[in-house]
C-alpha positions in Angstrom: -11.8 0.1 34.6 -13.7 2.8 34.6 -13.5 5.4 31.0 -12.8 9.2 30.9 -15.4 11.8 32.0 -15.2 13.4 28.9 -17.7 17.0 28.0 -20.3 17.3 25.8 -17.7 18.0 23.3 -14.2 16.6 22.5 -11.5 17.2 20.3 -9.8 14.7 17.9 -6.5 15.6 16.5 -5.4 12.6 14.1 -2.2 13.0 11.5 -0.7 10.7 9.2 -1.4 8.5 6.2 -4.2 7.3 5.0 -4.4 4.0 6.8 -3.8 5.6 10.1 -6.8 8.4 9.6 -9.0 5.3 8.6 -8.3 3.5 12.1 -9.2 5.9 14.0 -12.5 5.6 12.2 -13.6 3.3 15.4 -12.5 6.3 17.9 -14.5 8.4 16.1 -18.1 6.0 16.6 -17.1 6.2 20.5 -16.8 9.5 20.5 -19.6 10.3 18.4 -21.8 8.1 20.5 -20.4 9.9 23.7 -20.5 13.3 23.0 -23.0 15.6 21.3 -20.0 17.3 18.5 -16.5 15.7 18.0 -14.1 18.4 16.5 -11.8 16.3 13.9 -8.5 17.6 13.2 -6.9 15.5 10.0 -5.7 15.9 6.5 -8.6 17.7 4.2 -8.2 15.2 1.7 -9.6 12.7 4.2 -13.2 14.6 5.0 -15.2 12.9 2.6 -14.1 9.7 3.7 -15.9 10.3 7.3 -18.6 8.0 7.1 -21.9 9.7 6.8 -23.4 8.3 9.9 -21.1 10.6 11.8 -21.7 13.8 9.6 -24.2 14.8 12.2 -21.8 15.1 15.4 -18.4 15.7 13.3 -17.0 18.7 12.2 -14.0 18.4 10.4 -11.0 20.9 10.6 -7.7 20.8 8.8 -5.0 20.1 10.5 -2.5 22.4 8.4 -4.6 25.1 9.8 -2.5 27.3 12.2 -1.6 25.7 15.6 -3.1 28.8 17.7 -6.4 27.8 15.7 -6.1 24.4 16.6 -5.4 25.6 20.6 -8.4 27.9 20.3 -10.9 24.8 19.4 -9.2 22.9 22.3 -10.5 25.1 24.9 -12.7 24.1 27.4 -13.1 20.9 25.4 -11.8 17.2 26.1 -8.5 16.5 23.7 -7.7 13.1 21.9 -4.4 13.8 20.3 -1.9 11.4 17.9 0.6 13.8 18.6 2.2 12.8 22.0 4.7 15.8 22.6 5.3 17.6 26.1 5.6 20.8 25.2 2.4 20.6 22.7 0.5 19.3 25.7 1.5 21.7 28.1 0.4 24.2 25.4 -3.4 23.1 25.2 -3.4 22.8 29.0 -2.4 26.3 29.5 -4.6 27.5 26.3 -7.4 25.9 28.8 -8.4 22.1 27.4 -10.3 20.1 29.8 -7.7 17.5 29.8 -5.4 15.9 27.1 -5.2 12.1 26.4 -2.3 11.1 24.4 -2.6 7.8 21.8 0.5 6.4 20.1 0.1 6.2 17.1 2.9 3.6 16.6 3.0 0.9 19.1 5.4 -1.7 18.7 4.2 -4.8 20.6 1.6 -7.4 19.1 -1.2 -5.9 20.3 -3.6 -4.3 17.6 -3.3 -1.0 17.3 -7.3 0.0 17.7 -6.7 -2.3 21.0 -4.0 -0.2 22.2 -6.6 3.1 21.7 -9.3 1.6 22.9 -7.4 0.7 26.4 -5.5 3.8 26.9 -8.8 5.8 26.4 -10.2 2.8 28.8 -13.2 1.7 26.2 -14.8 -1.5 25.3 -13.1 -3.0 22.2 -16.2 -5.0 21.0 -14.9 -8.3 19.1 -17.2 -7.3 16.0 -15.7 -3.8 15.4 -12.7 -5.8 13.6 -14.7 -7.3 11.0 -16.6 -3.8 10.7 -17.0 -2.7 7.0 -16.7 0.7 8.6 -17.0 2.3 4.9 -20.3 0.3 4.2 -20.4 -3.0 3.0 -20.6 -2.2 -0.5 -19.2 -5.7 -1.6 -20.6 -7.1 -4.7 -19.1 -10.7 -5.4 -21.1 -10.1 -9.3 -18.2 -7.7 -9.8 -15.4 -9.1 -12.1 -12.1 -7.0 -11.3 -9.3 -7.7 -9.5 -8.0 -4.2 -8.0 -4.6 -4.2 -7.2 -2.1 -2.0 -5.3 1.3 -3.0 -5.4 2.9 0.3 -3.2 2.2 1.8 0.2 4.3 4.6 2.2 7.5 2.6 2.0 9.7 0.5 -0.4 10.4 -2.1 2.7 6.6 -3.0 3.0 6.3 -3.7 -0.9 6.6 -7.3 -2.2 8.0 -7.9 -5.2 6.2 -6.3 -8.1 6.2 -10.0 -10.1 4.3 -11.4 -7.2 1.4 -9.1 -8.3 1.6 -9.2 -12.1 1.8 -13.1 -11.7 -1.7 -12.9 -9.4 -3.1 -10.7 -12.0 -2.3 -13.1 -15.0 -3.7 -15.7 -13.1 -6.6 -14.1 -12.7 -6.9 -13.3 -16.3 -6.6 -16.7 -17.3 -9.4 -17.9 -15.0 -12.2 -15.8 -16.9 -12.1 -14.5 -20.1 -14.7 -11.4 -18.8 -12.3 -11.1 -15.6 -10.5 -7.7 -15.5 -7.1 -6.4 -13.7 -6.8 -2.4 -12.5 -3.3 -1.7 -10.6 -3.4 1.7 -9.1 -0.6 4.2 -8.1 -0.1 6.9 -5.4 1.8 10.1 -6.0 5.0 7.9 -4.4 4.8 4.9 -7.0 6.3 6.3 -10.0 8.9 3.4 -10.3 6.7 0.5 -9.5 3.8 2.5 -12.5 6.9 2.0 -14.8 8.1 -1.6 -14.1 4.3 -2.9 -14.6 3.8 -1.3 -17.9 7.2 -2.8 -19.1 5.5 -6.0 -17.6 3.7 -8.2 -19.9 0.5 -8.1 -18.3 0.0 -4.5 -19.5 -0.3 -5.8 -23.0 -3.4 -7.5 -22.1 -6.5 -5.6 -23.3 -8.0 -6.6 -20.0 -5.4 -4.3 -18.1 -6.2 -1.1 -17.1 -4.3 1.6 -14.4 -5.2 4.2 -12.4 -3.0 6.9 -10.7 -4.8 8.1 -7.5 -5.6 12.0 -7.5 -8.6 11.8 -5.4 -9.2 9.6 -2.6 -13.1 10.0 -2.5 -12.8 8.5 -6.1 -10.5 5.6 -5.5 -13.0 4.8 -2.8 -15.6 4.8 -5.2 -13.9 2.9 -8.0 -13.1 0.3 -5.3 -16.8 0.1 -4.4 -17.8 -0.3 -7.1 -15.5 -2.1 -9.6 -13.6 -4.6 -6.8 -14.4 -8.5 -6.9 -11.8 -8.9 -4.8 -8.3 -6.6 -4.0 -4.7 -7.4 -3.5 -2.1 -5.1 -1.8 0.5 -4.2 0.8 -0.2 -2.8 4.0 -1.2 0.4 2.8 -3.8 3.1 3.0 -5.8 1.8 0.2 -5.5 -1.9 1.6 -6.8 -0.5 4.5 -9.8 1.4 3.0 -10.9 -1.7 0.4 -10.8 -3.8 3.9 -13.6 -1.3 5.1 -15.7 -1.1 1.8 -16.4 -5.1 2.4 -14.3 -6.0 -0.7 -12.5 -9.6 -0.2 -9.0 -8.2 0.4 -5.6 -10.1 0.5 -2.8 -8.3 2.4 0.6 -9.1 2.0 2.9 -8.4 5.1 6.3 -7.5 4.5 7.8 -5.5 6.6 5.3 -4.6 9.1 3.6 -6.5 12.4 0.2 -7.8 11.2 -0.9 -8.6 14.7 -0.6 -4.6 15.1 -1.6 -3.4 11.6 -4.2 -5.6 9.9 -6.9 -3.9 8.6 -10.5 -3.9 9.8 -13.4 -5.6 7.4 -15.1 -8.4 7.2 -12.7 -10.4 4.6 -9.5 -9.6 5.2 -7.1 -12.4 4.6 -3.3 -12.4 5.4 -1.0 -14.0 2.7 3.1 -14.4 2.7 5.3 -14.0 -0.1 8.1 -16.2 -0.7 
């Protein structure tokens, strides 16, 4: 199978949430190691979390910017896009891209979803670049803190909130110097308010966070994590690629398709 003659430069153009910017994270090592700049289109929040061995060949771009903006950085370069509409393609060909390769950015059979890029774009998937900590392997098993993240982009992936304050006063139990952070996106307002009616959030040794800056979570995670526990989510996703031990629990969602990338990543049920 032979891969795409791509130019000297190409153009990325990768929406969504969190966990989907962080797996493309492997399309953007190909494409840094195949062409001499990569022009990434995403969400500005998500710059700093470009690993810095690709700060020499990426240049970031927001994506809210202005669509003929976007079509003018196309031109006369090779396009990955996560946005698979005719009439959008037809537009970058006509504004002059060298050619436009389309990636779903949902597939819906089991086939992991970095797979499914890697074959459409007709790359190697190396068996190693799923147990990647593409963050850094920043895991340090001295840590005492179990970080947990009970939401993600939809109520259907969530497990019950008592199946995480049970882990956590578990975990409490087992250690008196062990320590419990929950953290909450902008979207987790409800499941914020049934923890601290909880009884774990009595516990001296409980702490939360509400997430305002992604670059911080990232390094609270880094730094704090023993070991996390979550959905599958955008943090989940991101803990998986700092190194951390991380437990995932699949709901709603294919984990064949949507596990996340890391070195310990382990896939749990909930009854």
């Amino acid at each position: 199978m032979t891969s795409p003659s791509f130019a000297a430069e190409v153009v990325i153009i990768r929406g969504g949430g969190l966990g989907d910017f962080l797996l493309t994270i492997p399309i953007l090592h190909i494409a840094t190691i195949q062409n001499d700049c990569v022009h990434l289109f995403t969400r500005a929040q998500y710059f700093k979390l470009v690993p810095p061995q690709f700060h020499e060949r990426v240049q970031c771009h927001d994506i809210d910017l202005s669509l003929e903006y976007i079509k003018s950085v196309c031109k006369a370069r090779d396009v990955i896009s996560f946005w698979n509409d005719a009439r959008w393609i037809k537009e970058l060909e006509e504004e002059g891209a060298r050619q436009v390769i389309t990636l779903d950015p949902r597939p819906n059979f089991p086939k992991h979803v970095v797979s499914v890029f890697f074959s459409v774009l007709k790359w190697k998937m190396e068996a190693h670049y799923f147990l990647n900590a593409w963050l850094g392997d920043c895991w340090d098993p001295k840590n005492k803190t179990l970080w947990i993240h009970p939401g993600s982009g939809s109520e259907k992936k969530n497990a019950p909130i008592h199946y995480f304050t049970d882990r956590a006063s578990s975990w409490l139990r087992n250690n008196e110097s062990h320590q419990v952070v929950f953290s909450f996106g902008e979207a987790d307002s409800s499941l914020l308010s049934q923890v601290k009616q909880s009884v774990i959030s009595q516990n001296a040794r409980f702490h939360s966070y509400e997430i305002s800056c992604l670059k911080l979570l990232m390094e609270r995670i880094r730094t704090e994590a023993a070991c996390y526990l979550g959905n599958d989510s955008g943090p989940t996703h991101m803990a998986a690629m700092l190194g951390v031990p991380t437990e995932v629990v699949f709901i709603s969602s294919n984990p064949e398709i949507w596990k996340p990338l890391g070195p310990r990543v382990q896939l749990l049920g909930c009854e």
